[in-house]
N, C-alpha and C positions, 0 to 999 in steps of 0.2 A: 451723097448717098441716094441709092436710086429706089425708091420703094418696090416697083415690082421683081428688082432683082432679088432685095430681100426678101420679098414674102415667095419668090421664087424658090429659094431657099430652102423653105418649108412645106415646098409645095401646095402653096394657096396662091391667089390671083386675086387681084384688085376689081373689084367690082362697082363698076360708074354708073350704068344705068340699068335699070330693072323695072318693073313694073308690078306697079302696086295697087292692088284690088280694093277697096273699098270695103269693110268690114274680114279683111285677112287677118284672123287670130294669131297669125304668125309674125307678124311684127308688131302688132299690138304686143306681145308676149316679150319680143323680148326686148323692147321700151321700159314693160316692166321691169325687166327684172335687172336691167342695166339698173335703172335707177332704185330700185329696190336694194342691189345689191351695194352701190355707193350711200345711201341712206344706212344703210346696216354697218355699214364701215365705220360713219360718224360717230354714231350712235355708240359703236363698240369705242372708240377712240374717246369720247369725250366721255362715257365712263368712267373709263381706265383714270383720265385726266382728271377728274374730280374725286375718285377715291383719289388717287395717291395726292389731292392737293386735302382732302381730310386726315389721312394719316399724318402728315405733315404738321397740318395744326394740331392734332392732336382731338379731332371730333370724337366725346366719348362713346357713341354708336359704332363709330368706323371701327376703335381701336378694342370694342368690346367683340364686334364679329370675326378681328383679326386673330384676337386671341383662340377665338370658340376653332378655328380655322388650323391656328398651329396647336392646339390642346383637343382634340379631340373627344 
């Protein structure tokens, strides 16, 4: 598999060198938000992960929100 045939593909191009200015908000930017973005991922997954390991035991918090949740 050849990468820039694929990203050919989609009409994007591989990019190797470029030049990077010293206080450029624009890659500062989106360092953030890569990383922000996989931090909010975890975040969302390892929630998920701990409720449903409290419903499981049977956490009487967890299973009192569940209820408020399907009883309206």
């Amino acid at each position: 598999m050849n990468i820039d045939i694929e990203l050919a593909k989609h009409k994007l191009q591989q990019v190797q060198i470029f030049e990077y200015k010293v206080g450029d908000c624009l890659f500062d930017a989106i360092a953030y938000l890569l990383n922000y973005s996989t931090s909010l991922k975890l975040i969302q997954k390892n929630s998920m992960c701990y409720l449903q390991e409290c419903l499981t035991i049977g956490t009487p918090q967890t299973l009192e929100c569940c209820q408020c949740e399907l009883n309206p």
